[in-house]
C-alpha positions in Angstrom: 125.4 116.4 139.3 123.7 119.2 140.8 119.8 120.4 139.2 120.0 122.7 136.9 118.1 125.9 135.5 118.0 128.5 133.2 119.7 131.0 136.1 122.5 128.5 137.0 126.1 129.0 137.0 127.6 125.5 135.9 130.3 124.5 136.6 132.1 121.5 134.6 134.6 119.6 135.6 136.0 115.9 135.5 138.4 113.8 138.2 140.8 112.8 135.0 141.7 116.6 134.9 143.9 116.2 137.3 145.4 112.9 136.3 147.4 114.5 133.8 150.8 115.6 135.3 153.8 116.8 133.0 156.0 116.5 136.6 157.5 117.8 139.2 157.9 121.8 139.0 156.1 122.6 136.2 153.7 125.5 136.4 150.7 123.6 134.4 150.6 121.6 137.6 147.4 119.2 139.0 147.3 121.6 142.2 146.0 123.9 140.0 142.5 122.5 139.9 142.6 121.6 143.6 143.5 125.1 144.8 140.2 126.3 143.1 138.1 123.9 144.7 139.6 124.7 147.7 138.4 128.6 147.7 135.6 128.1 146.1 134.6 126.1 149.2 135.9 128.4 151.7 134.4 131.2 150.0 130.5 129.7 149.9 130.8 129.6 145.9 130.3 125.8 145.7 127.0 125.3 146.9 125.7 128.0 144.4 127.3 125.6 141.6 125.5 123.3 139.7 128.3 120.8 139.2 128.4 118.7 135.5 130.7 116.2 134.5 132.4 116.9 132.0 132.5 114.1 128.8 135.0 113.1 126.8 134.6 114.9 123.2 134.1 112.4 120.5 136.7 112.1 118.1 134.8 113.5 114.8 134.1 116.5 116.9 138.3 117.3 117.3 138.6 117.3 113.4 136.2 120.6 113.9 139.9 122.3 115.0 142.3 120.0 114.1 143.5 118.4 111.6 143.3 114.1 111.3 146.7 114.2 110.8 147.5 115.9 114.2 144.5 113.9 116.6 145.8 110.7 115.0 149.3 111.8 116.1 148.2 112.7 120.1 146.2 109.2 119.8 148.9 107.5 119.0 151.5 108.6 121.7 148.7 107.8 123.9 148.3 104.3 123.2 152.4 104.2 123.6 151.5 105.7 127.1 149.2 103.2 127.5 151.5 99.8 127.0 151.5 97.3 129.8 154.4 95.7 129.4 156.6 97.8 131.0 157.7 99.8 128.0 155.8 102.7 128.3 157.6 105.4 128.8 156.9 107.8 131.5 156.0 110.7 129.6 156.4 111.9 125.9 157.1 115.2 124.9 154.7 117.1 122.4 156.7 120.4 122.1 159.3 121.3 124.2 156.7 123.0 127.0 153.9 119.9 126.9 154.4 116.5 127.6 152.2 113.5 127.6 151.8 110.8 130.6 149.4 108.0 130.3 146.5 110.2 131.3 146.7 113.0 129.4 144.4 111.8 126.1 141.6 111.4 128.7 142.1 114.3 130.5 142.6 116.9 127.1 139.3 114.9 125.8 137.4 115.9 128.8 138.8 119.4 128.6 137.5 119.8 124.9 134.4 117.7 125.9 133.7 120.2 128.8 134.0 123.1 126.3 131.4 121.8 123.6 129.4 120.4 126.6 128.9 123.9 128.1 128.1 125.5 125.4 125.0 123.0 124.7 123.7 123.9 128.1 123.7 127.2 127.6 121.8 126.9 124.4 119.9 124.7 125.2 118.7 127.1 128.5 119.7 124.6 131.1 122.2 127.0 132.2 122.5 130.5 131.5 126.7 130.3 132.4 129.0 127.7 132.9 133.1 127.6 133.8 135.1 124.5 132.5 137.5 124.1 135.7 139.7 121.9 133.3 143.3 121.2 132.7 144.9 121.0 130.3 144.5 124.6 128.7 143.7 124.9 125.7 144.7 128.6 123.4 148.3 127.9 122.4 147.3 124.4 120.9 147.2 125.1 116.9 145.5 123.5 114.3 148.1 120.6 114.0 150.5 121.4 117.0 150.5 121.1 120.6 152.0 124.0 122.4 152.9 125.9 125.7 150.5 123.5 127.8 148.3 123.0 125.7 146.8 119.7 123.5 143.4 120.3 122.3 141.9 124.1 121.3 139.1 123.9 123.9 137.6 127.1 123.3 138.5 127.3 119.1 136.3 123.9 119.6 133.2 125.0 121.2 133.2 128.2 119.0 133.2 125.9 115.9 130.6 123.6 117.3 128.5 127.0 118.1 129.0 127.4 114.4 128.6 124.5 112.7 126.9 122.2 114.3 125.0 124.8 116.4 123.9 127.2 113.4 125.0 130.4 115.3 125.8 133.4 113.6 127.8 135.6 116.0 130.3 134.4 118.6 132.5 136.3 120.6 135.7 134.6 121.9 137.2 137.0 124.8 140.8 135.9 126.1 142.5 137.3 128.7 145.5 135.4 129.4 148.3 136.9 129.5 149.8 134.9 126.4 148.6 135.2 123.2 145.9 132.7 122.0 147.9 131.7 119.0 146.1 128.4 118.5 142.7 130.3 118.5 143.5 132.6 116.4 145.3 130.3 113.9 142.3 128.1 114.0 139.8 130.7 114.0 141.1 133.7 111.8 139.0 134.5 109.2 135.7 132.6 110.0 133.3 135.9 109.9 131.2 133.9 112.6 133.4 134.2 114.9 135.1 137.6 116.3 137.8 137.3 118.4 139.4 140.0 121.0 142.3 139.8 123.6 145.2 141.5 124.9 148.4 140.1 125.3 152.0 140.4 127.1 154.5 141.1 123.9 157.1 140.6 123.7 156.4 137.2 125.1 156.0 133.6 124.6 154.9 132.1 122.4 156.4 135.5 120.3 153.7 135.4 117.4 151.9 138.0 116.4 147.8 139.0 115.4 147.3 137.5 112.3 145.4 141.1 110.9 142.4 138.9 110.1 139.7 141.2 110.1 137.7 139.1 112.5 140.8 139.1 114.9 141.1 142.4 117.7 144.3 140.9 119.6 146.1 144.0 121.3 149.3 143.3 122.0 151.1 145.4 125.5 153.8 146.1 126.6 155.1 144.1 130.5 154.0 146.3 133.3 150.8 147.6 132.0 149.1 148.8 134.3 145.4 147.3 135.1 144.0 150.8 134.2 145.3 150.6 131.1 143.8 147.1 130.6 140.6 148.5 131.9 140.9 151.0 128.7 141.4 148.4 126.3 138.0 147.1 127.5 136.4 150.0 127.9 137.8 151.5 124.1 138.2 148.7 122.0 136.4 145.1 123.1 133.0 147.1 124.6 132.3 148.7 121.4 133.0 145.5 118.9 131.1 143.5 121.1 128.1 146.1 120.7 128.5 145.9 116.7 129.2 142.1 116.5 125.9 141.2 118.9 127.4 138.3 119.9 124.8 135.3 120.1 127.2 133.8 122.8 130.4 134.9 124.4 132.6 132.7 125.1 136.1 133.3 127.7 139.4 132.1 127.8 139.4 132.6 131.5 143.2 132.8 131.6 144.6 134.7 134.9 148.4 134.7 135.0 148.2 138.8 134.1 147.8 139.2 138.0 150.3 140.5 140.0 151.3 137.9 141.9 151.8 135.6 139.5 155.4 135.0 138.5 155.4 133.9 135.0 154.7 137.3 133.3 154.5 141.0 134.4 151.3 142.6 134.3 149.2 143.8 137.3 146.1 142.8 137.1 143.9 141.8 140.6 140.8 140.0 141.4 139.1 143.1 141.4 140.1 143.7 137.5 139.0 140.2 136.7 135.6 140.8 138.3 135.2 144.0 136.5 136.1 142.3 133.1 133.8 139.9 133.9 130.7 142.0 134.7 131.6 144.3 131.4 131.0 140.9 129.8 127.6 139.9 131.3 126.3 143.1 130.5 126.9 142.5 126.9 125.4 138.6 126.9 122.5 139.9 129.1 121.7 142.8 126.4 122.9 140.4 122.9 123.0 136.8 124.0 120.4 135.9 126.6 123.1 136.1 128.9 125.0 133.0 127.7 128.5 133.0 128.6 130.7 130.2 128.6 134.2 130.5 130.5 137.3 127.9 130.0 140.1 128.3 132.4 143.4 128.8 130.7 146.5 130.0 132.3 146.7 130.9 136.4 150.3 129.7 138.1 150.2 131.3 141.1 148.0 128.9 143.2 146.4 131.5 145.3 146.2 134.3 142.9 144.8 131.9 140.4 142.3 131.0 142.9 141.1 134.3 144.3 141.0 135.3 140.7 138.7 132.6 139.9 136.6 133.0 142.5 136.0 136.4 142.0 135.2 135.3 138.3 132.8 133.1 139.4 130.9 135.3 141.9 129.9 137.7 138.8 129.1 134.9 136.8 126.5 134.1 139.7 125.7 137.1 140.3 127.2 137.4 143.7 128.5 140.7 142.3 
């Protein structure tokens, strides 16, 4: 674990991320994680990292999202994961799109742990960002389902432990994945605390809609925006909420399978539109929140488009520019 300070970038992260594997050919795929580390090196951006490992959320702290019902569920496949007498199966199948293997409960709690985690650092002023280079993702996953990828509500969860057990008054949730952040919003819509503001491929999995919560500012668009027009929704609709809201902490469902290259949708965003995003975003948390900014990674499935994109993320966040 690198030092850290007040200026730091953190960047959190745990080896039992990429021991969850829902096998071969699909997109939520270890390689993920070990394409970013590999540009991240090639580009200079480790060294500048203070590196924290990322703990495995305590079990009370899930029920701040989810219900007992739901975490007793997950814990249970788990432990059938887990048998040693040859009857485990291989995996287990949450929804049709996420399945379990005998790693997953450990890596999901270290992805929620990383989450909470980062946004004690910030508040705490040991860092003044962090990135959770975590798998698996986290938006999709509702208050009693898992779905498309995704177990635990990483970033639902740190915005409820800002709140609750944090006593923060204004946080922003920004996602800009390309899907929309269903689980979030389910878990989140109508908490005044929290303001949440996206936009979103539709039609398009998971084919829900914004709830119309008044706290909720999801803007759905149509494929093959263009990244000007995305640049608009910023500039026109998330910009100005932010301003009013005066977030305490913004926190980013760093989800980057909008860009071009990536197969799965069809929207054209570019590293260079994930860079601006970002730096519209420091601006506000330098002005409103002490600069704290906490960043989850989310979707990405085109290894290097995911891990440009990333990188180019993470060079605002250290103000690399």
């Amino acid at each position: 674990m690198t030092s850290t300070s007040p200026h730091a970038t953190g960047f959190f992260f745990h080896a039992e991320c990429s021991l969850h594997n829902m096998g071969a050919g699909h997109p939520e795929c270890p390689e993920r994680l070990d394409a970013i580390a590999e540009r991240l090196q090639a580009e200079g951006l480790r060294d500048l990292l203070a590196y924290e490992e990322a703990p495995a959320i305590e079990e009370r702290q899930l029920l701040l999202a989810h219900t007992p019902a739901y975490v007793a569920h997950v814990k249970a496949q788990a432990a059938r994961l887990s048998l040693a007498d040859g009857r485990a199966p291989a995996w287990i199948e949450l929804d049709p799109d996420t399945r379990m293997n005998a790693h997953t409960w450990a890596a999901a709690s270290r992805a929620a742990g990383a989450a909470v985690a980062a946004v004690d650092a910030v508040l705490d002023a040991r860092l003044r960002h962090a990135f959770c280079g975590v798998r698996p993702p986290g938006h999709h996953a509702t208050r009693d389902a898992a779905m498309g990828f995704c177990v635990f509500s990483n970033v639902a969860l740190a915005a409820k432990h800002a709140v609750v057990n944090r006593g923060l008054s204004r946080v922003a949730i920004v996602d800009f994945d390309v899907h929309h952040g269903n689980g979030t919003e389910d878990i989140v819509a109508g908490d005044e605390r929290i303001e949440m503001m996206s936009f979103y491929q539709s039609p398009f999995y998971p084919n829900t809609d914004a709830s119309g919560a008044k706290n909720m500012h999801n803007t759905p668009v149509p494929a093959h925006t263009s990244a000007a027009d995305v640049r608009a929704i910023v500039s026109n609709s998330w910009l100005p909420r932010l301003a009013a809201f005066r977030p305490e902490l913004i926190l980013i469902s760093a989800g980057f399978d909008a860009h071009r290259d990536d197969e799965i949708a069809q929207l054209g965003l570019l590293e260079s539109d994930y860079a601006w995003i970002t730096a519209q975003l420091c601006a506000v948390a330098d002005t409103h929140a002490h600069g704290r900014i906490v960043s989850c990674l989310e979707g990405g499935y085109h290894l290097q488009a995911l891990a440009k994109s990333v990188a180019s993320h993470l060079r605002v966040l250290v103000d690399l520019g």
